[in-house]
LOVO-362380 format. One line per 5 residues: number of its first residue (from 1); their letters; for each residue x, y, z of N, C-alpha, C. Coordinates in Angstrom, 2 decimals. Layout:
NUM) A) X Y Z X Y Z X Y Z ~ ... .
# end
This chain:
1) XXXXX) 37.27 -33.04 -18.32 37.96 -32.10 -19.15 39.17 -32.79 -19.79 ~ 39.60 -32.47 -21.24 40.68 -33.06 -22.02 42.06 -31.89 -21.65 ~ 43.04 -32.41 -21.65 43.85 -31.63 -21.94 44.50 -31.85 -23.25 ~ 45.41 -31.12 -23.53 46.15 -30.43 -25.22 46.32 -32.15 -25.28 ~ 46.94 -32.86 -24.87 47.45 -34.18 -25.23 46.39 -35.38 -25.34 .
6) XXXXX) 45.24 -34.88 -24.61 43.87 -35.48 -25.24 44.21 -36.73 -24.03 ~ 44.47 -36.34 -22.97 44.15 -37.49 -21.41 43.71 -36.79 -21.00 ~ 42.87 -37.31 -19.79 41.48 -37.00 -19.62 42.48 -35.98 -17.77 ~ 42.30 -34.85 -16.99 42.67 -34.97 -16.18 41.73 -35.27 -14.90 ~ 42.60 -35.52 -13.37 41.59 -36.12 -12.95 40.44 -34.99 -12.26 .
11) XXXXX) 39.41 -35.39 -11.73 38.47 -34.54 -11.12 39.11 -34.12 -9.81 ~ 39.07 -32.81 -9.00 39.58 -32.41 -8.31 38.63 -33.03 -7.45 ~ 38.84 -33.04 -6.12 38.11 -33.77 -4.48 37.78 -32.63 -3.77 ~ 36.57 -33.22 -3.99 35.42 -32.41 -3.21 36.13 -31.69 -1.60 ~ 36.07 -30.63 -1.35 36.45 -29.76 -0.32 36.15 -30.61 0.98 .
16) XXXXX) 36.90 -30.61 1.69 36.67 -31.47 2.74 35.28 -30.35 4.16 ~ 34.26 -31.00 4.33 33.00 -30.44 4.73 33.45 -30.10 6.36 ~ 32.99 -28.73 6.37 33.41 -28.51 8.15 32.58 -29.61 9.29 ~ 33.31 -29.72 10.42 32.08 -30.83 11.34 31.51 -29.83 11.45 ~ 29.53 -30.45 11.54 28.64 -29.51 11.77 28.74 -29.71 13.46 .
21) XXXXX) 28.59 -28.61 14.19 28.57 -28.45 15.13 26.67 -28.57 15.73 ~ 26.94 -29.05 16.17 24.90 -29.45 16.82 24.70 -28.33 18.14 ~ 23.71 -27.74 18.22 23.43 -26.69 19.23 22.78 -27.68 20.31 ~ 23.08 -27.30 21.20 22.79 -28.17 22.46 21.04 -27.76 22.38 ~ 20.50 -28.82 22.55 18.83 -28.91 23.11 18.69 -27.39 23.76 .
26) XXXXX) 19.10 -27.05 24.79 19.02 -26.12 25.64 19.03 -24.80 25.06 ~ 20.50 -24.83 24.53 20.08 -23.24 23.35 19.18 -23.39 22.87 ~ 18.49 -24.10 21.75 17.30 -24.36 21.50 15.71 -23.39 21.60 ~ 16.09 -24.33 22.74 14.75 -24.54 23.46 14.56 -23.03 24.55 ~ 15.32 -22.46 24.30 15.87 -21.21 25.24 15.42 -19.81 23.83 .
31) XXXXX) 16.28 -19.92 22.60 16.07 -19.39 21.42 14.17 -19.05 21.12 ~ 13.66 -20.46 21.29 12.49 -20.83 21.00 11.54 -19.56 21.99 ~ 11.90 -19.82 23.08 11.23 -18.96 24.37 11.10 -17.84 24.28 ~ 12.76 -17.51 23.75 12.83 -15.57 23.80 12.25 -15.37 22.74 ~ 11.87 -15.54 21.12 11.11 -15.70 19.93 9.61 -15.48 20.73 .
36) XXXXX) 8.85 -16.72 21.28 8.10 -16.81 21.22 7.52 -15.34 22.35 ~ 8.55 -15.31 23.43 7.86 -13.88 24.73 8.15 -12.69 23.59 ~ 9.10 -12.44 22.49 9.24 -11.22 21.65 7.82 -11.40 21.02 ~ 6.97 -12.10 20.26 6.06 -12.20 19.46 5.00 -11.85 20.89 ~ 4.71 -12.64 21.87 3.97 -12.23 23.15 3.63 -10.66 22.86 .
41) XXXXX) 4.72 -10.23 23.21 5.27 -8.70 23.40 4.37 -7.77 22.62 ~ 4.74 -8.04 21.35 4.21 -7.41 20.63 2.70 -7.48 20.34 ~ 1.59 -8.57 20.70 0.89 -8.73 20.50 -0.03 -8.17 21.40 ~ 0.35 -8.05 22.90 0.11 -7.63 24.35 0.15 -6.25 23.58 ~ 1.28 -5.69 23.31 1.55 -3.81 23.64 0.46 -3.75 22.20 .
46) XXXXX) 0.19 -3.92 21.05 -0.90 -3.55 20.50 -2.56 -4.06 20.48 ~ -2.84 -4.84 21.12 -4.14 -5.35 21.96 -4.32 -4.07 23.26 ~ -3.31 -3.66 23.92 -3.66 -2.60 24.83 -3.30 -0.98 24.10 ~ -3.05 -0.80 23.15 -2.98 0.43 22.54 -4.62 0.93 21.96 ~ -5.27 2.42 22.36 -6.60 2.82 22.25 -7.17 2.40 20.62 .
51) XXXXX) -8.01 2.11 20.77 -9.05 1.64 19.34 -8.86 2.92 18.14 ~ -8.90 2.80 17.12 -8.74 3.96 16.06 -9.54 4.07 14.98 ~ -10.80 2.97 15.10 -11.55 2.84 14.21 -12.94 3.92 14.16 ~ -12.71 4.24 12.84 -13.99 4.99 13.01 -15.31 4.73 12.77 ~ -16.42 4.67 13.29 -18.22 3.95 12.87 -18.03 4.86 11.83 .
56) XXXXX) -18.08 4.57 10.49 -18.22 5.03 9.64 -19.26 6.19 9.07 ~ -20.51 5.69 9.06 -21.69 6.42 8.73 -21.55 7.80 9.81 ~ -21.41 7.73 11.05 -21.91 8.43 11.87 -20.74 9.16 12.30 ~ -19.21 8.56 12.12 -18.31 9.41 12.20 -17.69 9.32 10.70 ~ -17.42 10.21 10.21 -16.06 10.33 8.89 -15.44 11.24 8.96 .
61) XXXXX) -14.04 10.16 8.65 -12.47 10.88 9.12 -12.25 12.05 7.90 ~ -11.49 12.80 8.49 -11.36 14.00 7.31 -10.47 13.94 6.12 ~ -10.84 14.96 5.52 -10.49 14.91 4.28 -9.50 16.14 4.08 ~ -8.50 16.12 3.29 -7.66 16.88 3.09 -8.27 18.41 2.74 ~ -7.62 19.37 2.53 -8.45 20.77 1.78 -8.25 20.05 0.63 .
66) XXXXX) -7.33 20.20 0.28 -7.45 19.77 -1.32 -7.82 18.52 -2.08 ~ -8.79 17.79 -0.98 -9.19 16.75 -1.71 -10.20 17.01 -3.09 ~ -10.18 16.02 -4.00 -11.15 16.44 -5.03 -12.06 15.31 -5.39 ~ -13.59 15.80 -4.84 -14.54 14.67 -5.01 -15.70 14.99 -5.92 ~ -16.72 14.99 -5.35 -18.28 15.37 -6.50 -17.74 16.68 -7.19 .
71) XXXXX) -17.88 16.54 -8.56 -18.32 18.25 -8.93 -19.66 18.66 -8.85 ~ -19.32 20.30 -8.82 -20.40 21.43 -8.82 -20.28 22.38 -9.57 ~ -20.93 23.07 -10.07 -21.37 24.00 -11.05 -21.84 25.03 -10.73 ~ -20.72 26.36 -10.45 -21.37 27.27 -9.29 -21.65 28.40 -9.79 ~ -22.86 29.17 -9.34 -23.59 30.66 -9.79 -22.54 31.58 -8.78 .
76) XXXXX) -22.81 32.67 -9.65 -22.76 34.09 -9.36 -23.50 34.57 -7.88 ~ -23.67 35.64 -7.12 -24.29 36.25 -6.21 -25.52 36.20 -6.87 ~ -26.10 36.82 -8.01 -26.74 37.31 -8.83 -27.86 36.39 -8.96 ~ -27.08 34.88 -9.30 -28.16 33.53 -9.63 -27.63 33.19 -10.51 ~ -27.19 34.07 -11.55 -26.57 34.14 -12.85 -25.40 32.69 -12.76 .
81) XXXXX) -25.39 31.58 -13.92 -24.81 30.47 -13.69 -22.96 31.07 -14.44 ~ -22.49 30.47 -13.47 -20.69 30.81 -14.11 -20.52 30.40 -15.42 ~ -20.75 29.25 -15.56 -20.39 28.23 -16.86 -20.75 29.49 -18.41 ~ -19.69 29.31 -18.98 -20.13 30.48 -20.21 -19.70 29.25 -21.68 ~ -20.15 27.84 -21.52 -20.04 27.30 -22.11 -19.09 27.07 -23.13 .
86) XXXXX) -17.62 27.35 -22.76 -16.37 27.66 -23.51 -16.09 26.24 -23.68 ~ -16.29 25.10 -23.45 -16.05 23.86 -23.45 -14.40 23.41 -23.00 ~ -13.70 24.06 -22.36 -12.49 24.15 -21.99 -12.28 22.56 -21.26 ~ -13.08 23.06 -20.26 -13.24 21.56 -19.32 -12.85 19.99 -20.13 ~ -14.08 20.40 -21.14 -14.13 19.20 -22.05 -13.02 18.71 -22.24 .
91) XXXXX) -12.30 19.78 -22.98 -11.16 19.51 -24.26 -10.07 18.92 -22.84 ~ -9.88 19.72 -21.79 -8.64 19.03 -20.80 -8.83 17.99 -20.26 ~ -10.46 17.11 -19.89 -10.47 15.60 -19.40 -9.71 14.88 -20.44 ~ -8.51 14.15 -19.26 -8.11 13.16 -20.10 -9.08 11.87 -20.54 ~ -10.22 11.84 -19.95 -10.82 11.08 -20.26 -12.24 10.87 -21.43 .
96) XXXXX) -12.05 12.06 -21.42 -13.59 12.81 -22.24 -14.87 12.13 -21.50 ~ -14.78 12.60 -20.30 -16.15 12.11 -19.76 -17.44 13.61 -19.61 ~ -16.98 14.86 -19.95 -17.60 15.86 -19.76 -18.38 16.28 -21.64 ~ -19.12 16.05 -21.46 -20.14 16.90 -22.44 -20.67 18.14 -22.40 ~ -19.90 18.98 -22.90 -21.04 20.55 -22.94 -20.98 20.83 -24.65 .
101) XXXXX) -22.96 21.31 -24.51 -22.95 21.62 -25.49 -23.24 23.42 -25.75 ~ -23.11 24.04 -26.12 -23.17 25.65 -26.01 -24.52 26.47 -26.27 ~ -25.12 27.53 -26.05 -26.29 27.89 -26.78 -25.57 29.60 -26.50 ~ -26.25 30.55 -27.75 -26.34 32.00 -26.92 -27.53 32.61 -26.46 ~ -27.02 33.53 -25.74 -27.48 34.16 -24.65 -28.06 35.46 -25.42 .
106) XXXXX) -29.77 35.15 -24.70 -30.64 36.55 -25.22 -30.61 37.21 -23.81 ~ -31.36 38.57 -24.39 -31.87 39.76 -23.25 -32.54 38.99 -22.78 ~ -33.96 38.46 -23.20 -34.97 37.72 -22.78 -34.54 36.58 -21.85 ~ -33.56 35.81 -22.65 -33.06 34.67 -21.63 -31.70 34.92 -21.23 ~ -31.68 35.64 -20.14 -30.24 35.41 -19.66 -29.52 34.34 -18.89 .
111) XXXXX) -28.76 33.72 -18.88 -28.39 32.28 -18.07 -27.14 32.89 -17.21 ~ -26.05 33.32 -18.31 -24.82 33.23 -17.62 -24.39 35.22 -18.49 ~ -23.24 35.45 -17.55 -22.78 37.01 -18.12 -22.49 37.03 -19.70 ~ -21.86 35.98 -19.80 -21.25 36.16 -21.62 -22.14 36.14 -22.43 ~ -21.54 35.77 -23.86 -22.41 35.98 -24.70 -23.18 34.28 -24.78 .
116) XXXXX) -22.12 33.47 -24.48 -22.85 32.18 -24.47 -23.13 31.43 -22.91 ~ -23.61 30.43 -22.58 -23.94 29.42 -21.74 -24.03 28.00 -21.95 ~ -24.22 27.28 -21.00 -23.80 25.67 -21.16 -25.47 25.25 -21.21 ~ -26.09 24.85 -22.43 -27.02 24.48 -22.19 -27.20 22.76 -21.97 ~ -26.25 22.48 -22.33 -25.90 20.69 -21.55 -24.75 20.49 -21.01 .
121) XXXXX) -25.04 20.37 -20.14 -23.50 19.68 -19.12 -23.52 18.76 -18.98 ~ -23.00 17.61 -19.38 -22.98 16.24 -18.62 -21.91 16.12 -17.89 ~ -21.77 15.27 -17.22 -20.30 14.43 -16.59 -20.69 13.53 -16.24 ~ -20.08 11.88 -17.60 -20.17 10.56 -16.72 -19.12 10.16 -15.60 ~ -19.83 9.96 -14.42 -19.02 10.05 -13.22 -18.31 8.37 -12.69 .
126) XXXXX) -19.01 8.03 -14.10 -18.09 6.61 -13.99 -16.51 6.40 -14.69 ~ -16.69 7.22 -15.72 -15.47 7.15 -16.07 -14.35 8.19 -15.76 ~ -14.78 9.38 -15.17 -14.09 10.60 -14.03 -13.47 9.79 -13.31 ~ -11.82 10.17 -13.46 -10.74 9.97 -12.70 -10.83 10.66 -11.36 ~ -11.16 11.82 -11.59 -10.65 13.06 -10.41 -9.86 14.18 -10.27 .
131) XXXXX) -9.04 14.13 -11.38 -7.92 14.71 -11.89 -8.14 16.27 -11.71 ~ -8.98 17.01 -11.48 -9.29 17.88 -11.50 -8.23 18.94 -12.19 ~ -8.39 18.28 -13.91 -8.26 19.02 -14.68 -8.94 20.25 -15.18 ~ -10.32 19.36 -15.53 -11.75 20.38 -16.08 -11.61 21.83 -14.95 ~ -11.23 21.54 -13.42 -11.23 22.71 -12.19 -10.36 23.77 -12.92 .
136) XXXXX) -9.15 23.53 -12.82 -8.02 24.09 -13.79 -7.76 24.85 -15.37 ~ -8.73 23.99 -15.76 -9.03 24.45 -17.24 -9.61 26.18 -17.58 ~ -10.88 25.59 -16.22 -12.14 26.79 -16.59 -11.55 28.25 -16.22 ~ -11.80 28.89 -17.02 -11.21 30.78 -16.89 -12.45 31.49 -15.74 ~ -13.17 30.72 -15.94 -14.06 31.57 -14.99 -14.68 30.52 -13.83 .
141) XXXXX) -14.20 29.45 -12.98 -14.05 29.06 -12.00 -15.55 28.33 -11.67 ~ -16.14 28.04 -13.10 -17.52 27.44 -12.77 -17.77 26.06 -12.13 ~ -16.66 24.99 -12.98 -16.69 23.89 -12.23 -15.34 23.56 -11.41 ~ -16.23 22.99 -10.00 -15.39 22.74 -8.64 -15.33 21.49 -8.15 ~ -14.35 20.89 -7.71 -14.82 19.70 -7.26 -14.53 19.37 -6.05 .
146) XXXXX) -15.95 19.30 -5.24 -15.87 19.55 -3.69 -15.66 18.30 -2.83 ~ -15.47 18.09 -1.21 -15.35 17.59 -0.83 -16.28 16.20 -0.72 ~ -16.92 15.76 -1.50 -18.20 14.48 -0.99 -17.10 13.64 -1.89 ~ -17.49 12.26 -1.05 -16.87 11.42 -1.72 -17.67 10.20 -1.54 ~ -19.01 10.11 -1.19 -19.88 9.43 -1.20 -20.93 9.15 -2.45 .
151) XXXXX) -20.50 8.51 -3.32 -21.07 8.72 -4.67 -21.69 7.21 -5.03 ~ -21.65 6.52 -4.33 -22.83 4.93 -4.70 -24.15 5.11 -5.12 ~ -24.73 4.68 -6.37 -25.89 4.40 -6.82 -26.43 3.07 -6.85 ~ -27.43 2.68 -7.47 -28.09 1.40 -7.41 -27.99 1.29 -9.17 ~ -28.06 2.22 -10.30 -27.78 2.11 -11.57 -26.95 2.75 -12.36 .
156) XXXXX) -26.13 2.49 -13.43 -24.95 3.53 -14.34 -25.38 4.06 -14.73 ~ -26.77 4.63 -15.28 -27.40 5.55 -15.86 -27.55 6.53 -14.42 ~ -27.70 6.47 -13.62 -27.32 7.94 -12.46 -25.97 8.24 -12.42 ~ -25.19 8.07 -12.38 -23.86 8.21 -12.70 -23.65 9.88 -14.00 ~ -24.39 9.52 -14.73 -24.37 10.60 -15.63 -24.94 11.91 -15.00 .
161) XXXXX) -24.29 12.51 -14.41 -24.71 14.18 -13.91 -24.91 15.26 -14.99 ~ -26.42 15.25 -14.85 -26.82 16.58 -15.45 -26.38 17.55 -14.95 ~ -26.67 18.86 -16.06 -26.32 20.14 -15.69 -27.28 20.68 -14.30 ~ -28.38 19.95 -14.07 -29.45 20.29 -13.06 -28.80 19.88 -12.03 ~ -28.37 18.47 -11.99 -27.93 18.03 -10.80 -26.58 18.12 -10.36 .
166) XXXXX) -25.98 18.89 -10.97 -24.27 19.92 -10.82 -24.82 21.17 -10.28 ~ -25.38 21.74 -10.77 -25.93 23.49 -10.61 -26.01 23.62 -8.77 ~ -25.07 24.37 -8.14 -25.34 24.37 -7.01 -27.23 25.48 -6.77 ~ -27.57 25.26 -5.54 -29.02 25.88 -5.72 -28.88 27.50 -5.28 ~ -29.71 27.80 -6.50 -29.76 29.58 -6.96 -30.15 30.65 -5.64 .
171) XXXXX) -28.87 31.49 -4.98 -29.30 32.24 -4.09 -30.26 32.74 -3.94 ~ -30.59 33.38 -5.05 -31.93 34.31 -4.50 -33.11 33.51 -4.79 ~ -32.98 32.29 -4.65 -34.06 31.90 -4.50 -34.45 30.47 -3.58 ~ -33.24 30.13 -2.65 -33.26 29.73 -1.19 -34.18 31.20 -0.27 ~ -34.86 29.87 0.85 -35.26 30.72 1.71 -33.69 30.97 2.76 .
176) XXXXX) -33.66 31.84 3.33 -33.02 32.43 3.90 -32.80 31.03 5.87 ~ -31.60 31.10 6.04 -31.59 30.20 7.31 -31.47 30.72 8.56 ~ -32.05 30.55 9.15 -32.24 31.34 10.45 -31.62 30.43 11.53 ~ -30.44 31.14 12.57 -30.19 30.64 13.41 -30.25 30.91 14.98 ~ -31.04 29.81 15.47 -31.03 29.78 16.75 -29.67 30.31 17.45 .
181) XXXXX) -29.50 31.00 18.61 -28.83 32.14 19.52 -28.91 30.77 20.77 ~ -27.65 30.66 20.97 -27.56 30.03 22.52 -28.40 30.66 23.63 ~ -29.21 30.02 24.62 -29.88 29.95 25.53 -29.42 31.47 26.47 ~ -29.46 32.03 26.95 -29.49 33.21 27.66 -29.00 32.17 29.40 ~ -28.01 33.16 30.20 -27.55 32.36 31.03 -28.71 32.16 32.35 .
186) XXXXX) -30.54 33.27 32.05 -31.08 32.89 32.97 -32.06 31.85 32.62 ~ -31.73 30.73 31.60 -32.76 29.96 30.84 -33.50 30.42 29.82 ~ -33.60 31.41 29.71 -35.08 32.00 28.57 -34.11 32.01 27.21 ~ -34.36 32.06 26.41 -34.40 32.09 24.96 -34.08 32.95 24.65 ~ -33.22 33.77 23.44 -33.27 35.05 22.79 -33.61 35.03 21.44 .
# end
């Protein structure tokens, strides 16, 4: 650095360095021990803590209520399909992965109560977030999106869910399920 008179001043001297003090071997080697029995420690108390894994296929861990997985496309008591083809769903995916296209509704063919119905539903389920907007959208509570979250195929063309393969299956026209009655306490059957 110059000063005003243009001589040079001198460099100030380096801070004089503290003696480093050396840790005796013993601390050391003592430091080293308690480190290494703390790491022990911890490795022991979670090696003996119970297993938490679940076999997957044969057990699966639960799912929230409000989780939101496969959609469905749900009827009336009646059979009669909810969907009144308002395209609501559509318009709220942020993604535009839902296709409906509309048709109306005769005496002859009745589908759904209104005047119209969804005569194509798609949903590509590859590009479905989950958002369960389309759920939210609909005024009349047709599409749901239920708990499965098991959705692997072998091609992207299954991925595209028809309106057939959304449509939950039409009450009155399941056979009816009959359930077995626990055993009677003298063995026989009821």
């Amino acid at each position: 650095m110059t000063e005003e008179n243009g001589t040079r001043s001198p460099r100030p001297e380096p801070a004089p360095e503290p003696e480093s003090r050396e840790v005796p071997a013993r601390r050391s080697v003592v430091r080293d021990l308690a480190a290494l029995a703390v790491g022990m420690k911890t490795t022991l108390s979670e090696g003996l803590r119970p297993v938490v894994t679940t076999q997957y296929p044969e057990q699966k861990s639960p799912r929230s209520v409000r989780y939101r997985g496969r959609h469905y496309l749900r009827r009336y008591e009646n059979g009669l399909e909810r969907c009144i083809g308002c395209e609501l769903c559509a318009a709220a995916c942020p993604v535009g992965c839902i296709l409906v296209i509309a048709a109306e509704n005769t005496e002859e063919h009745r589908v759904s109560p209104g005047e119209r119905y969804a005569k194509v539903y798609e949903i590509n389920m590859l590009r479905c977030i989950f958002c369960g907007y389309c759920q939210e959208a609909c005024p009349v509570q047709a599409i749901v999106l239920g708990p499965e979250y098991e959705l692997s195929d072998t091609s992207r063309e299954k991925f595209i869910y028809t309106k057939e393969m959304l449509l939950e299956p039409d009450p009155a026209q399941q056979e009816p399920v009959y359930v077995r009655s626990a055993p009677a306490s003298g063995g026989e059957e009821t």
